[in-house]
N, C-alpha and C positions, 0 to 999 in steps of 0.2 A: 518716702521710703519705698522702695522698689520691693516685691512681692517676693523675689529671692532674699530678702534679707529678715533674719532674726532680731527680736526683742529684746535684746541682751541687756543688765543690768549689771551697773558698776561692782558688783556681789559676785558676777559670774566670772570675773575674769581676774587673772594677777595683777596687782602691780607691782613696779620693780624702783631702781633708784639711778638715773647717771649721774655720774658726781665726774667735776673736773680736780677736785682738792683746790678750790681756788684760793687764794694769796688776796690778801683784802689789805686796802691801805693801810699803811702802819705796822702787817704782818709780814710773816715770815714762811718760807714752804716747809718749815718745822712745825711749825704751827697749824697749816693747812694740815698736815698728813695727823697730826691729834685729833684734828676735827674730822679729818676722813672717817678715821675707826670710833669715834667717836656715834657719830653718826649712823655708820655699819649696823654697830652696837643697838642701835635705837631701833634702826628698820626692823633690824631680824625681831626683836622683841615685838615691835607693832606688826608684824606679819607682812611684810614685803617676800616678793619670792625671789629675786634678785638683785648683784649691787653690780653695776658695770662702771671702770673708770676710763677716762678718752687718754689719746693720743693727741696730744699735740707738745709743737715744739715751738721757741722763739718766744714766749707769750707769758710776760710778766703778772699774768695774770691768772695763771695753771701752771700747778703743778707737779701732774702726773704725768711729766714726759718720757720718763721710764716706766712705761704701764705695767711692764710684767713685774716690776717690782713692788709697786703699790699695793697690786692686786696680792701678792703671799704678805704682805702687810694686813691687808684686811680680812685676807682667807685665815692669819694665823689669830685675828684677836677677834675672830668670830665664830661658829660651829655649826650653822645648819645652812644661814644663807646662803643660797650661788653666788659667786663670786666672778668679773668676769672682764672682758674690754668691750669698751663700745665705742671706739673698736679699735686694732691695733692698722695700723696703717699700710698693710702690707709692700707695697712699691719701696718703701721707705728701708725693707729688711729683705735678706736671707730667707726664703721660706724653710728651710736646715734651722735656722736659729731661731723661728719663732717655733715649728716643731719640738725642738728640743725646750724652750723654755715652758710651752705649754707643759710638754711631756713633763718634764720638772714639776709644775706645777698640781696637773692632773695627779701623780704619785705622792705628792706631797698631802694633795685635801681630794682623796677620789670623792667623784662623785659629787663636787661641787663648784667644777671649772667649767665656762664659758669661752667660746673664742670668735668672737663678734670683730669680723673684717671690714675697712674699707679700701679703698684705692685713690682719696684725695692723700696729698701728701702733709695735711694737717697744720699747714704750716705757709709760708712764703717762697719766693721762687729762690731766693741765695739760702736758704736753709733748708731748702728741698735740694737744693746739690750737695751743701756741707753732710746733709744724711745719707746721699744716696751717689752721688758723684757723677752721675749720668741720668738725666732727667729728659732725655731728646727725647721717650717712648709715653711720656705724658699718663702714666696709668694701662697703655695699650696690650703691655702683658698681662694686664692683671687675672686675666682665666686661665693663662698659662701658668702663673703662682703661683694659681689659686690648686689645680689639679698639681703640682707638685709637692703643695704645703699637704694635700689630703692624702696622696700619697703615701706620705712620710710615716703618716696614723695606721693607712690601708694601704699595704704592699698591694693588694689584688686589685685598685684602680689604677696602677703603674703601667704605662703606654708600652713598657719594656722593664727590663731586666733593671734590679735596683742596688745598684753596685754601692751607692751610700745611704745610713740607715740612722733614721732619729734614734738615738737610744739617750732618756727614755723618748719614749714617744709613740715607738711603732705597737701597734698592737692594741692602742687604749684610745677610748672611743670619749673623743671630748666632739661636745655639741658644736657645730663650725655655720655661725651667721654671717651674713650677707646683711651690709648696713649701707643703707645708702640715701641720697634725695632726688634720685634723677630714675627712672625709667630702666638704666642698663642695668643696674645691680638688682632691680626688680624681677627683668627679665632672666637674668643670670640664675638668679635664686628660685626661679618657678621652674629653669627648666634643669634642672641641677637636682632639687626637689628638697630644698636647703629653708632652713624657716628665715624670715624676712623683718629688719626691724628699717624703718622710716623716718628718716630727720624732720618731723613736723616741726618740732621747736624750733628748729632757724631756718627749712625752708618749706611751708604751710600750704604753697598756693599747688603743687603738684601730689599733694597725697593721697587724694580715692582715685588721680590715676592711676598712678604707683602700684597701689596695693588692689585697681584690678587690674591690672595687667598680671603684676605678680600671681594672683588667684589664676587667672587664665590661661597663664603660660607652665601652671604648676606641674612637675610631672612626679609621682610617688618615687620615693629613694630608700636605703634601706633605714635612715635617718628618719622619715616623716612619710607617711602614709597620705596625710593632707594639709594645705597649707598651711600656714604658722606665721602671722604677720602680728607686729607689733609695731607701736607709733611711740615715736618721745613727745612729751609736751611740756610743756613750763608751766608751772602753780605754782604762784605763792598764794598760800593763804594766812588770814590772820584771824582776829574776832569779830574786829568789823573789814566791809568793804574799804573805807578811809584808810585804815593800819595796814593794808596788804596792798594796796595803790601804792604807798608810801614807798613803802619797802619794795616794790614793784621799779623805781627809778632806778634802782641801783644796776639793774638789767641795762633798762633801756640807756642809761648812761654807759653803758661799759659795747653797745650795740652802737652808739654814739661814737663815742670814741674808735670802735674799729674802722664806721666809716669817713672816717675822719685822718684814718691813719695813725693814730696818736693813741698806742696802747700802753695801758697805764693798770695799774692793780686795782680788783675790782673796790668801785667808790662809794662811801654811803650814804645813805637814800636819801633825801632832798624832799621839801613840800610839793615841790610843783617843776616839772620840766617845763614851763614855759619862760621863754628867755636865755634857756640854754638848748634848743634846738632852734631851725630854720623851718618855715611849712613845709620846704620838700625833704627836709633830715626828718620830717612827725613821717610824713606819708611812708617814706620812706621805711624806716622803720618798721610801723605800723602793717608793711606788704610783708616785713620779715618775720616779725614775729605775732603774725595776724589769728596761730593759734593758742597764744599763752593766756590763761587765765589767772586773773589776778582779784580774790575777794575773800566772805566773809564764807563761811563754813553753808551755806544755803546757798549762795551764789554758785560757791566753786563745785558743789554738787550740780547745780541744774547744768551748768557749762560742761562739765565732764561728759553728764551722759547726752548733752548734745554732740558731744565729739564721737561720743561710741558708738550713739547713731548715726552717725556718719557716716563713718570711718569703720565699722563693726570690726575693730581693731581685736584679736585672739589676747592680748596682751598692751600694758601700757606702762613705761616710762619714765618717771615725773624728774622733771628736771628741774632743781629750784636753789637757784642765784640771791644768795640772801645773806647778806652784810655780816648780819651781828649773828652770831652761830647759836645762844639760846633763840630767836626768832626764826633761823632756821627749822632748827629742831620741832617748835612749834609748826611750822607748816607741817610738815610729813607726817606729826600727831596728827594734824586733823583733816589730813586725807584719808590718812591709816580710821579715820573715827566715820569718815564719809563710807568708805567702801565697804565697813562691819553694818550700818546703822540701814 
């Protein structure tokens, strides 16, 4: 550990929830969005400090594809949590209509809306045109979106004269992240002065570059004085390491299957993934989600705060893909028990 860096323990920092509402064999995205609030419910009582849900489309296996709606689902059967996206996929919309829905939003539960951006299109290349109709700019507006969507909030960052106006929207200060796994949205977000969250959970091998670059490129905003980086990760946990391995395939099958091409709802967990992957589909794998942890309430603690020393991440994410929804539930008890103890 580098002489700049703090001894921070997993006590000092928040942690939050991404949830996809996933759709599990045999289920239903009626069923998902029960377990969403379901869930919600459980965090805020275990003290999570936020709930973000993603954006994606095409994908038989989530289903928050309409995120802004999910999210006044979860904001309405909940009362202190943040609430939030992680992240709406901005190329994908109108920066007018995600202003306005935030704005909607924000009025609705003040003081408890997030709006966490990316610029993949969350999705495949023929379901990136059916969203957006013209995909030839590959993400390449995206600062331009980006300073129009903030706009919309703050008339006074307007390049010009602002002849069209979010209402609601304008005027009300919703938190506005920069989500990314690569480098540009890093940079983007340090020099913006925008707090930072990081796809460690599916892409691992670039994250203490990420987030310093981010720290180095930081510039104060009237948003953030200093930076603000957070990391997603995957935990399951269970009672033993064996029971959270277990439940740990359901991931790695559904990781599986994407690259395989063959998306399917997510599967449940299996003894052993040997015999249904290939050495190069393990390794493979293995380089994607190289930082998920997967154990017993002592394991998943020592790994954690190996990742914060790291990583000395301001905040953290847990991301946890888990079959059977009481065992769900169970993980995020006993992180929520890891982070109090």
């Amino acid at each position: 550990m580098s002489a700049n860096k703090t001894n921070k323990r997993l006590s000092d920092i928040p942690f939050s929830v991404l949830d996809l509402s996933p759709i599990v064999a045999g289920g239903s995205p009626a069923e998902s969005f029960r377990n969403t609030l379901d869930l919600a419910r459980h965090v805020e009582k275990w003290g999570y400090h936020r709930y973000w849900l993603a954006e994606h489309h095409n994908m038989p296996f989530v289903a928050s594809s309409a995120t802004s709606v999910v999210i006044a689902h979860v904001a309405a059967g909940t009362s202190t949590i943040r609430v939030g996206s992680g992240g709406i996929m901005l190329p994908n919309h109108s920066p007018l209509v995600i202003a306005e829905q935030f704005g909607t939003l924000e009025s609705l539960f003040p003081g408890r809306i997030d709006l966490g951006l990316g610029r993949a299109p969350g999705t495949d290349q023929r379901t990136a045109f059916a969203l957006r109709r013209d995909i030839r700019n590959g993400g390449q507006d995206f600062p331009d979106q980006l300073d129009e969507l903030r706009a919309y909030f703050d008339p006074s960052l307007a390049s010009g004269p602002m002849h069209v106006r979010a209402i609601p929207g304008e005027g009300l200060t919703i938190p506005i992240w920069l989500l990314g796994s690569s480098s540009f949205s890093a940079q983007l977000a340090g020099q913006l002065g925008l707090p930072f969250a990081y796809a460690s959970h599916f892409s691992p091998a670039n994250t203490v570059p990420a987030m310093e670059l981010y720290r180095r490129t930081f510039q104060p905003s009237k948003m953030l004085e200093k930076p603000y980086a957070m990391v997603g990760v995957n935990v399951i946990a269970a009672d033993t390491d064996e029971e959270a391995n277990r439940l740990g395939t359901t991931l790695q099958q559904q990781f599986l299957n994407l690259i395989r091409g063959h998306e399917a709802p997510l599967p449940p967990p299996v003894d052993s993934m040997e015999g249904l992957w290939s050495e190069h589909e393990k390794q493979a794998l293995q380089q994607q989600l190289g930082s998920s942890i997967f154990g017993s309430p002592e394991t998943v603690k020592e790994k954690l705060q190996a990742f914060l020393d790291v990583t000395q991440a301001d905040e953290m994410m847990v991301v946890g893909h888990v079959f059977d929804h009481q065992a769900r539930l169970r993980s995020y008890e006993i992180v929520a028990d890891i982070i109090k103890s």
